[in-house]
C-alpha positions in Angstrom: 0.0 0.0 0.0 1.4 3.5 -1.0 2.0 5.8 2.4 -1.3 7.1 3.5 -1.4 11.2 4.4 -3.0 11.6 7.5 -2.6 14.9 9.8 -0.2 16.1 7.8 2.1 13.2 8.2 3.0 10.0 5.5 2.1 7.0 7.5 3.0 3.0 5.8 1.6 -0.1 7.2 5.0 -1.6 8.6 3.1 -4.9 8.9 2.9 -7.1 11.8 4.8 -9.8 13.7 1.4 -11.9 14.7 -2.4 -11.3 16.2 -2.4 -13.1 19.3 1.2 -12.0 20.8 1.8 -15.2 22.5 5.8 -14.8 22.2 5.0 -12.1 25.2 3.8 -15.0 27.2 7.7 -16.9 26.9 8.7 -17.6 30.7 5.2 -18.3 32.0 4.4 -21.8 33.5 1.0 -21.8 31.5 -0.6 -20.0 28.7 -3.5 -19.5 27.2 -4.1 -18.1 23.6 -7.3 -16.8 22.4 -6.7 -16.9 18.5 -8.9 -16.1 15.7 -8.6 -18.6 13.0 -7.5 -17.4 9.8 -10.2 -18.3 6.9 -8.0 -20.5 4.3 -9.0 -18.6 1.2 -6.4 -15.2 2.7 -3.1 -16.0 3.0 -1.1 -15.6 6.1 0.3 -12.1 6.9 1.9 -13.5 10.3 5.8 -14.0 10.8 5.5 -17.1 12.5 2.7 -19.7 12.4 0.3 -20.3 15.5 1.7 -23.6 15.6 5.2 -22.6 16.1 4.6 -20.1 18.6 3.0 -22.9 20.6 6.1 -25.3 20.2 8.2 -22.6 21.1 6.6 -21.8 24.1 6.2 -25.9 25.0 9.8 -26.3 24.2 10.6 -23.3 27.0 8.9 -25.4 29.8 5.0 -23.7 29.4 1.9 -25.9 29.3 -0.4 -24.3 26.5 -4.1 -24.1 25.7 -4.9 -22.9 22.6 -8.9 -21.7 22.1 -10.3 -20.7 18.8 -13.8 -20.3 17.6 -15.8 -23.6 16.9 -17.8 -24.9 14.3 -21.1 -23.1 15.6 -19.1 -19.8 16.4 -17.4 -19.7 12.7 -20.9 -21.0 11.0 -22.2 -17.5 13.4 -19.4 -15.4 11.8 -20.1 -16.6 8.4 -23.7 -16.4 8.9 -23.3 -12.3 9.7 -20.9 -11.7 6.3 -17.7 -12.4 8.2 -15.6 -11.1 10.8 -15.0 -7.4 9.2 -18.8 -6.9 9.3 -19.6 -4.4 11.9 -23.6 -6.4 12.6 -21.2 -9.4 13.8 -21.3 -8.0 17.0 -24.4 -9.9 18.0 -23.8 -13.2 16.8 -20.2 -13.1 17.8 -21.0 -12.6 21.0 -24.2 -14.5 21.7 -21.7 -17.8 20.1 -18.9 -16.9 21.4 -20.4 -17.0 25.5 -22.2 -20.8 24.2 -18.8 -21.7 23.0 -17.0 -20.2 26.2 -19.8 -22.2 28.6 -18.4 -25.4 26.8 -14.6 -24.5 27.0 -14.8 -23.6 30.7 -16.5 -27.1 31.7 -14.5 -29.3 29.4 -11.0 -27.8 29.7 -10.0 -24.5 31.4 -11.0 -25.6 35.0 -8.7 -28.3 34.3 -6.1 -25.8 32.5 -6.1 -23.8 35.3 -6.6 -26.6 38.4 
């Protein structure tokens, strides 16, 4: 993209290491990564894969629970025109407190015991 003008100064998009940050977590016993998944059709703009962040973090001693949206919460997203559609809010959040109900019962409390 060329630099956009903006208050009177040329600003670039400089990119981005990843979304979820989880190389801030290195040195933690356990970790926990709420990740969005990336739809298959757009191509990665991340450094480093999710997956490798995870080993690396393993491989420095951490336990690590990764949670993304499921099934129902992505079929929600897709349902509303996609994450970038502002009248996701609602569906997004109505799933994502179903999907968060499951997660808690079936693996956090254990994550976190």
């Amino acid at each position: 993209m060329p630099p956009i003008l903006f208050q009177g100064e040329h600003y670039i998009d400089g990119g981005f290491y990843c979304t979820d940050n989880s190389d801030l977590a290195t040195g933690f016993d356990r970790v926990m990564i709420l990740a969005l998944k990336r739809p298959t059709e757009i191509p990665s703009m991340s450094v480093a894969s999710l997956d490798e962040r995870v080993k690396i973090l393993q491989h420095n001693g951490a336990l690590v629970e990764v949670i993304q949206p499921d099934e129902t919460t992505l079929a929600a997203f897709a349902a509303a025109g996609g994450v970038l559609n502002p009248a996701i809010s609602a569906p997004a959040a109505t799933a994502g407190r179903l999907q968060g109900a499951r997660v808690v019962s079936e693996r956090i409390s254990s994550f976190w015991g």
